[in-house]
ZAMARGU-4260 file (C-alpha; in steps of 0.2 Angstrom, whole numbers, plus 5000, padded with zeros to 4 digits):
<rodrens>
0) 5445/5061/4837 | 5442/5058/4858 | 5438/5077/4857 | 5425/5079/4843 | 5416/5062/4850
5) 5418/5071/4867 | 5411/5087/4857 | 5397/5077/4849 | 5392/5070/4867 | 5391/5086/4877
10) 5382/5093/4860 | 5368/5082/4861 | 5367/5082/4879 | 5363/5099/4881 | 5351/5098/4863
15) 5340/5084/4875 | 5341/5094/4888 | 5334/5108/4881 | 5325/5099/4869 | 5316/5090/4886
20) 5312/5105/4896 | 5305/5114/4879 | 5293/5099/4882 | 5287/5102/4897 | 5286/5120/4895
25) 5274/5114/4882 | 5261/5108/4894 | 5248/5117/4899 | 5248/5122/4917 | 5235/5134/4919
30) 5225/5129/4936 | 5211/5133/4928 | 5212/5124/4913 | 5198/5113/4909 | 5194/5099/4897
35) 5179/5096/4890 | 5169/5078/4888 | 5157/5073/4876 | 5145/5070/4889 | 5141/5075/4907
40) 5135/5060/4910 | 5134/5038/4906 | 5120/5030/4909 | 5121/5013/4906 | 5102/5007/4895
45) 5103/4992/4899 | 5087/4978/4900 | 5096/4966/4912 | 5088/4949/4909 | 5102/4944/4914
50) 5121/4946/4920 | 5120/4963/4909 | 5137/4970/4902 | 5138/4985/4892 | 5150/4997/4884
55) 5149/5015/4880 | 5162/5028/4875 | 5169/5046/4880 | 5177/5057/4873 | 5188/5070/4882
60) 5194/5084/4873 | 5209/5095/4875 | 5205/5114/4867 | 5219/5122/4870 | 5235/5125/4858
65) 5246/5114/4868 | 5248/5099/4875 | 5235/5093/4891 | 5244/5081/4906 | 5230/5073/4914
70) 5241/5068/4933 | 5227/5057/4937 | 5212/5049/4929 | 5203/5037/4942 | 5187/5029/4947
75) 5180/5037/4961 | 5177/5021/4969 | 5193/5012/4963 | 5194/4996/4966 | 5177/4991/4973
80) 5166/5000/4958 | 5155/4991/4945 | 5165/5000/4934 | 5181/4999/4922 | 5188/5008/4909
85) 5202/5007/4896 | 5211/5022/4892 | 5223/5023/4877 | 5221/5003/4874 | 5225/5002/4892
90) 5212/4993/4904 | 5211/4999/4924 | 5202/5009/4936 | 5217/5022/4941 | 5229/5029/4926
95) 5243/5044/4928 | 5250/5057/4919 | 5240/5053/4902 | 5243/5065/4887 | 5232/5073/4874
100) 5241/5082/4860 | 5234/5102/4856 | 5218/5102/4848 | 5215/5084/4848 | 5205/5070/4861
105) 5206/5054/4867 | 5193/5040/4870 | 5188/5032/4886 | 5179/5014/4884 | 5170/5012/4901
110) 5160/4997/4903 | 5149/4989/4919 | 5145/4972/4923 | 5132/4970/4935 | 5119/4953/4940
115) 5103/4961/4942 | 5096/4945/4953 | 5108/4953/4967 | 5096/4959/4980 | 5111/4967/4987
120) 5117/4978/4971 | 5107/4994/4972 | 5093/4997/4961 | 5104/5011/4956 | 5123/5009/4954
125) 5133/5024/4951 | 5152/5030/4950 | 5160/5044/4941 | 5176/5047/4931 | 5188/5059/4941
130) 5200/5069/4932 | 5213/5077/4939 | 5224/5095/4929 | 5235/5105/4935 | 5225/5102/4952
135) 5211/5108/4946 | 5197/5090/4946 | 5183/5087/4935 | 5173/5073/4936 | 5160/5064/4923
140) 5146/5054/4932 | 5142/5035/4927 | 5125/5028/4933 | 5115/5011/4928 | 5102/5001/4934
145) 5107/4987/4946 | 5090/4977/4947 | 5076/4972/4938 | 5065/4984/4939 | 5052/4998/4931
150) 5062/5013/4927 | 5055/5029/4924 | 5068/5041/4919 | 5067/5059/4913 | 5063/5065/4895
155) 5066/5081/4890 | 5071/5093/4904 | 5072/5082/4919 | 5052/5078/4919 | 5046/5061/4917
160) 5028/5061/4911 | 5019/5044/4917 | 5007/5035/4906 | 4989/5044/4910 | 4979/5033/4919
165) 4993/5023/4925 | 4992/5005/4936 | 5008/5000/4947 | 5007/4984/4954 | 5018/4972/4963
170) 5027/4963/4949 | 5045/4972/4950 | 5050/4987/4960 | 5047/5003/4954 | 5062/5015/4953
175) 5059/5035/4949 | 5076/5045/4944 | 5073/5063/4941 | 5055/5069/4943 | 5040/5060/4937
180) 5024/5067/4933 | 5005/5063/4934 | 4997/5074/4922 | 4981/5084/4923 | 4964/5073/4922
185) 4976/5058/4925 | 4979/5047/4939 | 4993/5036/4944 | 4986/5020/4953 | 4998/5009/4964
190) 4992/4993/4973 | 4996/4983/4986 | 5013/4977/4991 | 5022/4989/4977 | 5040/4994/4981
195) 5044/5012/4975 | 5062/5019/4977 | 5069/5038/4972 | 5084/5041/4966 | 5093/5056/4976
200) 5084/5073/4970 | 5070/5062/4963 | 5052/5068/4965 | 5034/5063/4961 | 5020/5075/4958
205) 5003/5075/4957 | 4998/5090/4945 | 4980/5099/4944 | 4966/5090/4941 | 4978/5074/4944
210) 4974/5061/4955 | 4985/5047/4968 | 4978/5031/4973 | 4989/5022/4984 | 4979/5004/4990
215) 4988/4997/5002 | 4986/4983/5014 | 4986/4978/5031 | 4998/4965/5027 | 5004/4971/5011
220) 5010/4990/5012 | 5013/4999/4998 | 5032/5008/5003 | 5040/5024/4997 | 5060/5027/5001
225) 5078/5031/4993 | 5085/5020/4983 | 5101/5016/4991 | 5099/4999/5000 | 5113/4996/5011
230) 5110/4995/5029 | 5120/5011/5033 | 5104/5020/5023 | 5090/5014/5029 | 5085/5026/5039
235) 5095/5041/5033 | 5084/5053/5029 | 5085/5068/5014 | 5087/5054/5001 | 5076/5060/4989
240) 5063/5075/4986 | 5045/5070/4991 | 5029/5068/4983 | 5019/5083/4981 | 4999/5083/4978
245) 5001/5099/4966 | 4992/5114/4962 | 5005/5115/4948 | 4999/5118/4930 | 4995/5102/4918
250) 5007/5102/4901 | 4994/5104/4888 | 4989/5122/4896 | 4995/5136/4894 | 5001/5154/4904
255) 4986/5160/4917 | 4978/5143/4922 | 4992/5138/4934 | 4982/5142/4949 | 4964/5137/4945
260) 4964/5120/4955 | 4975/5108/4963 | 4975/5088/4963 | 4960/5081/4971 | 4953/5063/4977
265) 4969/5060/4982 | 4968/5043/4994 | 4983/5033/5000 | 4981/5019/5014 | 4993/5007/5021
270) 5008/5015/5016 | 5025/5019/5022 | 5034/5036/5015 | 5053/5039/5024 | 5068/5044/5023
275) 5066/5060/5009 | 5066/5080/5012 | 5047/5080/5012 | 5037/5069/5013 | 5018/5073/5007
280) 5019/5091/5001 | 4997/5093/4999 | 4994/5110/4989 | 4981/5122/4990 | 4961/5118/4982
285) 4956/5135/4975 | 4939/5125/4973 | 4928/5132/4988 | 4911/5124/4984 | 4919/5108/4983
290) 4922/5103/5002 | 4932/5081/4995 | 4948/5079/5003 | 4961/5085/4994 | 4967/5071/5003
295) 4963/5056/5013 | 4977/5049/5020 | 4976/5033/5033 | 4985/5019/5039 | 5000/5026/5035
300) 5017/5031/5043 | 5027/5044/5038 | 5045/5047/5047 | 5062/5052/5045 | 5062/5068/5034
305) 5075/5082/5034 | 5060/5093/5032 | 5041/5092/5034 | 5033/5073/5037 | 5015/5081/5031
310) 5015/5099/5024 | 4997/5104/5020 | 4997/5121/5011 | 4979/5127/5014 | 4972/5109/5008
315) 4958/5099/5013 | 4966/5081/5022 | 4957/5069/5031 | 4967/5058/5041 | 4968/5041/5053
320) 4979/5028/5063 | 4992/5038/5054 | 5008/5042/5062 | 5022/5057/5056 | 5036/5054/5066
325) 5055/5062/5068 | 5058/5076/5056 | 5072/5090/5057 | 5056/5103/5057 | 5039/5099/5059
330) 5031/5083/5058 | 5015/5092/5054 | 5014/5109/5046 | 4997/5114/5044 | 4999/5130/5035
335) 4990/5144/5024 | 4974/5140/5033 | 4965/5124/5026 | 4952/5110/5031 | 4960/5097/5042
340) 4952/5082/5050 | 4963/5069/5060 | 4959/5055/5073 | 4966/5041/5080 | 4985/5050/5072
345) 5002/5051/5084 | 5011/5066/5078 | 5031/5062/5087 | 5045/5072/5084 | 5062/5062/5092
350) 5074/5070/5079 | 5093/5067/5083 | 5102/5071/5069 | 5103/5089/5071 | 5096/5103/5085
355) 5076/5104/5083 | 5069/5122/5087 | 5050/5120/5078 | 5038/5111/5086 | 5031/5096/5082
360) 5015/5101/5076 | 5012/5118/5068 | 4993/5127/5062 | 4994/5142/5053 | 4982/5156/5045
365) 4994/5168/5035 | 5007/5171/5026 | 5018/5185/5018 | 5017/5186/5000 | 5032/5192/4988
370) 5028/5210/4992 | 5027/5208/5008 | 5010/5212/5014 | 5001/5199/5023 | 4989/5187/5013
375) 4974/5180/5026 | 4971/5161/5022 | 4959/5153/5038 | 4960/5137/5045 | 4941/5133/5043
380) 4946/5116/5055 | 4957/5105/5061 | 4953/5094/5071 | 4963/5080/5083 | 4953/5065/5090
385) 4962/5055/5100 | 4977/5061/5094 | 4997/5061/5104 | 5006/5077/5100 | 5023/5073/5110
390) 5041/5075/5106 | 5060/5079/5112 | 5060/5098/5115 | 5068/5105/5131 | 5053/5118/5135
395) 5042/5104/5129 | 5034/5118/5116 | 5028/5104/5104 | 5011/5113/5096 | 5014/5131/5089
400) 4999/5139/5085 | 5004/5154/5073 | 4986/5166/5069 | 4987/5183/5061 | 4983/5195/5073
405) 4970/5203/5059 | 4953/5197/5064 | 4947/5191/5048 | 4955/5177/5050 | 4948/5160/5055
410) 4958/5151/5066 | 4947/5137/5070 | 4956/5122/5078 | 4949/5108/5091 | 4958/5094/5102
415) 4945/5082/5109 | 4953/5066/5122 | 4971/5068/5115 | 4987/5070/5123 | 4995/5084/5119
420) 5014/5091/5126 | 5012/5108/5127 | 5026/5115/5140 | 5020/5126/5155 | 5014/5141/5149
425) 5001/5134/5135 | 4983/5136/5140 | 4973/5121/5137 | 4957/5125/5147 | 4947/5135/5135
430) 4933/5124/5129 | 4931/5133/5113 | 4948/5122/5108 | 4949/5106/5120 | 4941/5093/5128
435) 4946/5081/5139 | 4965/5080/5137 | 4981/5074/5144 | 4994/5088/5144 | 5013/5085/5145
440) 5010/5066/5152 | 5022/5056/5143 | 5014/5045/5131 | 5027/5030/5136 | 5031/5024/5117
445) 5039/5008/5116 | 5055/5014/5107 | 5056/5032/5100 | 5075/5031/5094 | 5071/5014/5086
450) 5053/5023/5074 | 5043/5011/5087 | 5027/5022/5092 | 5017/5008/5101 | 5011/5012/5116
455) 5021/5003/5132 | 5011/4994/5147 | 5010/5009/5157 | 5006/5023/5144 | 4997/5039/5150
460) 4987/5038/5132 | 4979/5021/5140 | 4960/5023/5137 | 4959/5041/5138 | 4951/5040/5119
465) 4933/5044/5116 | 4923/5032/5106 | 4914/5046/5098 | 4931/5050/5090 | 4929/5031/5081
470) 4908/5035/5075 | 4910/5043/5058 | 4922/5029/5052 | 4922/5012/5052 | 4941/5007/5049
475) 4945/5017/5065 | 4938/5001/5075 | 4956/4993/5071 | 4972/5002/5074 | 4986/5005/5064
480) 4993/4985/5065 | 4975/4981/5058 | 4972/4967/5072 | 4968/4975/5088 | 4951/4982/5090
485) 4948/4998/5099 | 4931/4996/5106 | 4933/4979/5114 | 4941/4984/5132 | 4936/4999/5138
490) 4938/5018/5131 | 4952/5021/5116 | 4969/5025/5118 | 4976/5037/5110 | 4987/5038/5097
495) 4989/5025/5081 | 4989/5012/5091 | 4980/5003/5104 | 4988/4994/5116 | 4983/4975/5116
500) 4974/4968/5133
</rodrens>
């Protein structure tokens, strides 16, 4: 008896054994085994009223004619996230080794809880669900909205059509996710004091025919950034796309008319665009008996872009007391010719995130076209009044001035009172293209590293202005603060901004 209940013991042993390690055999451990969800993406609906708390499901699937071992399923920001789940009737943030049979899935429960009065939770409040196979991860993105706010998210594609004729005002913030469209013939009209934030990738544009109306004030600016609010991002730039002034065809037209015009009457005062890749991208006006601004852009400030601060692509801007400061390119691109008209502006370039090799200012004529043959596009004018071009460069090369070497070009450009950094071997005696400037003086801001571009007590851009420069328009009188008048003591500075008595 002791020998067959001996029997019977090492018998089923070894049945377990290999009954266990048939199990694991079972598994699939393909690296490159993938599960797939039911969606890509949550995105949490939600009107928060107030403390909002919301549920939605996902399923994960496994396709394969065995068993999947999930080694870990987490929350990518663990234990701090908005976020929980509940796996298998199991509630957590981090779960291991969880199964799902062959052919067959499982459903995760995630749900947020979020107080929308919390200026500190960003308007946007995202996480995503990492899973981990075989060592091979996969993640599944979770995103809701973290404040009271206007939301305008995509429709179909990853377009957001606004409502034509369109009035923002300063009720709630405004909150773009994906990219939002004016239409043709419509306009988008955003007043005082409004608050717009981008979600990363997010982009506005102004398509043909389309028109921006930004009206901000003195004391009430109208502002543009990312939508991350923590102090580590508030002057990050590359958050989000930009906001382009278009040439792009409207929606209710079709093949051929793409190129026929571009957004036009375009105004924005008193507003602050920052931290994105671009900031205004202006597009070309095919309309050549129509000499409106594309664009008229003043009292405004434009800084910390991974790209361009203002990219005009052969447009018509008219600009002043605006400043386009620290950019990993060029704070000013003036390129495929144009119209360009700007007084009383500081162009300053002090990026420090990376290395800087293009000037701060750039005015171009050409440009190579998809079959490599060079297209002629004149710079009719542009003109600085009163303008600082200055910046960080070691050969302190901070204007490039790039014209085909064919002579049907226009190449038209004019600095008049301004001071201009320009390095040593940059002529600036030909009157046909300056007057009266201060080269490679330092301008003496007040604190370049800290975005302050006032001028300091001993600034070499201390009334070396013309008041000529001021004539044509009136709001020139007042600087960039709105409260210090230019013609009261002496000459003009240059620059933005006038340094007070």
């Amino acid at each position: 008896m002791k020998k067959l209940f001996a029997f019977l013991i090492l018998f089923a042993t070894i049945i377990y054994s290999f009954t266990s390690c048939r199990k694991e055999d079972d598994f699939v451990t393909d690296s490159n085994a993938h599960l797939r969800f039911s969606k890509d993406t949550l995105v949490f609906d939600t009107v928060f009223a107030s403390v909002g708390s919301i549920t939605l499901v996902l399923q994960v699937y496994n396709d394969y004619s065995n068993p999947v071992r999930i080694s870990s399923l987490r929350l990518a920001k663990g234990n701090s996230s908005y976020y929980r789940l509940n796996v298998d009737g199991m509630p957590g943030r981090s779960f291991t080794d969880v199964e799902i049979a062959a052919h067959d899935s499982m459903f995760i429960f995630c749900e947020v809880t979020i107080d929308p009065n919390n200026i500190a939770t960003p308007f946007v409040v995202t996480d995503s669900i990492v899973f981990t196979t075989n060592g091979n991860q996969q993640d599944v993105d979770l995103v809701s909205w973290g404040q009271n706010a206007h939301f305008h998210k995509p429709g179909a594609g990853n377009n957001a059509f606004l409502i034509c004729n369109e009035t923002w005002i300063d009720d709630l913030p405004h909150v773009i996710y994906g990219i939002a469209l004016v239409d043709s013939a419509c306009s988008l009209t955003i007043e005082k004091g409004t608050n717009i934030y981008f979600h990363p990738g997010s982009t506005l544009i102004v398509m043909t025919a389309g028109t921006l109306r930004v009206n901000g004030e003195k004391d009430s600016v109208v502002t543009f950034t990312g939508d991350r609010l923590d102090a580590d991002y508030r002057e990050i730039p590359g958050q989000w796309g930009a906001i382009q002034l278009s040439n792009l065809a409207p929606s209710n037209l079709s093949g051929g008319n793409e190129h026929r015009g571009g957004s036009k009457n375009n105004v924005i005062n008193y507003a602050v665009i920052k931290n994105a890749n671009f900031g205004l991208v202006v597009d070309t006006v095919f309309d050549f008996f129509d000499h409106t601004p594309t664009l008229t852009l003043t009292n405004t400030i434009i800084e910390n872009m991974s790209g361009f601060c203002l990219w005009g692509r052969g447009a018509r801007i008219r600009s002043g007391n605006c400043v386009f400061a620290n950019a990993a390119q060029y704070t000013a691109a003036l390129s495929y010719g144009g119209i360009y008209d700007f007084r009383q502006c500081t162009f300053a370039n002090f990026w420090n995130y990376s290395d800087r090799t293009e000037a701060t200012l750039l005015i171009n004529n050409h440009y190579t076209d998809i079959h490599n043959v060079e297209q002629i596009r004149s710079i009719d004018t542009a003109y600085f009044g009163n303008c600082i071009v200055y910046g960080n460069l070691a050969d302190g090369k901070e204007i490039a001035l790039d014209s085909s070497t064919n002579s049907s070009g226009q190449f038209n450009f004019f600095f008049k009172n301004s001071l201009l950094q320009v390095g040593g071997a940059f002529a600036t005696s030909n009157p046909l293209h300056f007057d009266s400037c201060v080269v490679n003086q330092n301008p003496k801001f007040k604190n370049a590293d800290m975005n302050n571009f006032k001028l300091d007590t001993l600034s070499n851009a201390k009334d070396k202005g013309s008041p000529s420069v001021l004539t044509p328009y009136q709001y020139l009188q007042f600087d960039l603060t709105g409260n210090t008048d230019r013609t009261l003591y002496g000459l003009p500075d240059c620059g933005a901004y006038e340094r007070p008595e």
